[in-house]
N, C-alpha and C positions, 0 to 999 in steps of 0.2 A: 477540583474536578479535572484540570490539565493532566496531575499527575496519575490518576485514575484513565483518562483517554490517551495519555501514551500506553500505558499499560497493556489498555485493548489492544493498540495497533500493535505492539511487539506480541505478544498472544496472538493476535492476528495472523501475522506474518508464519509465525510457527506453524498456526495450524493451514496456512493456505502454502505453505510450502510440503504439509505431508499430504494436502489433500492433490498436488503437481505431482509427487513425487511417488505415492503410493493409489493414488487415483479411488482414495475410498469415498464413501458416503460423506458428505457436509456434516450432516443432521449426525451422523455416529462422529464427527472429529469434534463435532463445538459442544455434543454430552459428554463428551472424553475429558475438554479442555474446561468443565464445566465442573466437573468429578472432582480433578487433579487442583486447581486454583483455588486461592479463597477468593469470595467474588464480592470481599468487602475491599479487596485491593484493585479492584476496574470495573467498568461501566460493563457490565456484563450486556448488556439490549446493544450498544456499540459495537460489542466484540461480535455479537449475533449478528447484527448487519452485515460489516464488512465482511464477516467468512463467509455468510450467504450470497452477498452479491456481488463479489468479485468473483466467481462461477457463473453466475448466472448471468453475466453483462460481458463475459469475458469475451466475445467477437466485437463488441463496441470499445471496454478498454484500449483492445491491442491495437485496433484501427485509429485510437486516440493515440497511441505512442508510436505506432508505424514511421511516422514523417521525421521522429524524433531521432531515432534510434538511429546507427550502422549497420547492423545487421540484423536476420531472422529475428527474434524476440526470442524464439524457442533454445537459439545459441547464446543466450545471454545468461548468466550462472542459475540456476533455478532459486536461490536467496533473493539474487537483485531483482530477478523478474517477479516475485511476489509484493515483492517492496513495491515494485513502479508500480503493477497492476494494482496494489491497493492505496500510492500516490494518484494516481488517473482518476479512480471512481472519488476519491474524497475531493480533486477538483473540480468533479464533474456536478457531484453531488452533495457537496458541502461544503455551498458559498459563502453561509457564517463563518467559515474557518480561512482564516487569511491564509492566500497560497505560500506568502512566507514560512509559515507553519508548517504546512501541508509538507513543504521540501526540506523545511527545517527537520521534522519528525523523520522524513523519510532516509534523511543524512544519517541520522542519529539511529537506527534501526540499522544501515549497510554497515557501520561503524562498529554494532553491536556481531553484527552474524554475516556479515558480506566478508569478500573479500577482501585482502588487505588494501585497495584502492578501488574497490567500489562502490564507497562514498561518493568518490570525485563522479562517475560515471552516474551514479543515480541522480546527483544535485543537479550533472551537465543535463539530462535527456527528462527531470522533471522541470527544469528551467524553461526549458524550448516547451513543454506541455503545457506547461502556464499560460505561456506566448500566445499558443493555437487556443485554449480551452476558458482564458478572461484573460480576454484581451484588454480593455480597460481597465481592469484593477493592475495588471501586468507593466500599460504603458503609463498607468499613472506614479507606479510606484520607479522607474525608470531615471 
């Protein structure tokens, strides 16, 4: 199943960077990514979440990464910022999934499509998002 739900999130990522980028329909990117993928290789309801709801939660996301971050969000690569934006909602909202993971996957995703050192920059500003978003599980694991 892990390797199925990395799947989604890198899927994910791709289509919430064409939905920044080209500013289309959700509902037309995730029948697209839907069309194109076999959807015996990821959790397809998984991959429907996160492209749906990191749109729609997106002035809650970015206020979760706000404090985090150096600058604008908006000046931050349009790769990394889909990564963190869909790092924030799976902290926010997917407390079964140890934040380890959460940063771990999200590492592993900048690594794949980020900039050449914007692993370092997603791991640093989902780290501090942990901090703010489970606190508890954050300082227990310290």
């Amino acid at each position: 199943m892990s390797r199925q739900r990395s799947r989604s999130r890198s899927l994910a990522v791709q289509a919430l960077y064409q939905w920044q980028i080209a500013g289309q329909d959700v509902g037309s990117i995730i029948e697209h990514f839907m069309l194109q993928q076999d959807a015996k290789k990821f959790d397809t309801e998984y991959f429907s979440e996160l492209v749906r709801a990191v749109p729609s939660r997106l002035g809650e996301l970015d206020a979760a990464l706000a404090d985090c971050i150096d600058r604008a969000l908006e000046s931050v690569d349009p790769v990394e910022r889909a990564i963190l934006r869909l790092g924030a909602y799976e902290l926010l909202e997917h407390p079964e999934i140890p934040y380890r993971v959460v940063i771990n996957e999200a590492v592993e995703l900048a690594k794949t499509f980020g900039a050449e050192k914007g692993h370092r920059y997603v791991n640093g500003v989902l780290d501090k998002a942990a901090r703010n978003l489970r606190p508890l599980e954050a300082s227990a694991r310290r």
